[in-house]
Structure formats: C-alpha cells, structure tokens
N, C-alpha and C positions, 0 to 999 in steps of 0.2 A: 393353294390354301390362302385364305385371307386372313390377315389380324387384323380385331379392331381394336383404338386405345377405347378404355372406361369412358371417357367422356364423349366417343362417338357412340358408347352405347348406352347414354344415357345415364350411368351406374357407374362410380366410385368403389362402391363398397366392395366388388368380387375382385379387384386391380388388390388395392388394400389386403384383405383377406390373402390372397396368392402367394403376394409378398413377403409376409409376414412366415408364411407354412412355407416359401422356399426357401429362407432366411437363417431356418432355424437350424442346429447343429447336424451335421451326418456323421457318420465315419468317415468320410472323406474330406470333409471339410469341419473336425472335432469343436472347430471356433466357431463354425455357423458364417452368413455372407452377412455384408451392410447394405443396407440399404440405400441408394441415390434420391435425394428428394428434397425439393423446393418446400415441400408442409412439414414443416418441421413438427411442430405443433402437434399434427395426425399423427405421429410416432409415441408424443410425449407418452412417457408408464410403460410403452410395451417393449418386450425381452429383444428387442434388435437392437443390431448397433448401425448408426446412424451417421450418411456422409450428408451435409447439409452444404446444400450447390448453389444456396441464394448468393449475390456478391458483394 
C-alpha cells in the first residue's frame, strides 16, 4: 500500500478535512485528539484542539 502526503497530491484540502473528522470526539476518546501542526492559522474557529509545532 502506498501513502501519499496532500502536497504530493497536489490538494491540502482532503489532509485538512480527514483531520478534522478524526479529531473529533468518540467514545473512546469522549475529549476528541489534537491536532499536530505548523498552520496554525488553517485551524483558527474550528472545534479541535490544537498542538502548534512551529519553534
């Protein structure tokens, strides 16, 4: 099986998108995951919680 990152395929937005809907709360995880991410920015308003990895 191969992965590719969004930016070998051209597209940001399905990476984004994924993130977001894996993010969000389960039963298993009632908190929901954070996100790892250098665009800080691209998260600004939305319902995740956010580890910002710039230094």
């Amino acid at each position: 099986m191969m992965w590719l990152s969004a930016t070998a395929c051209g597209s940001t937005v399905w990476a984004a998108a994924h993130s977001q809907y894996a993010a969000q709360p389960t039963p298993e995880r009632p908190d929901g995951a954070s996100i790892a991410t250098t665009a800080l920015r691209q998260w600004a308003g939305k319902p995740v919680r956010v580890l910002h990895l710039t230094p």
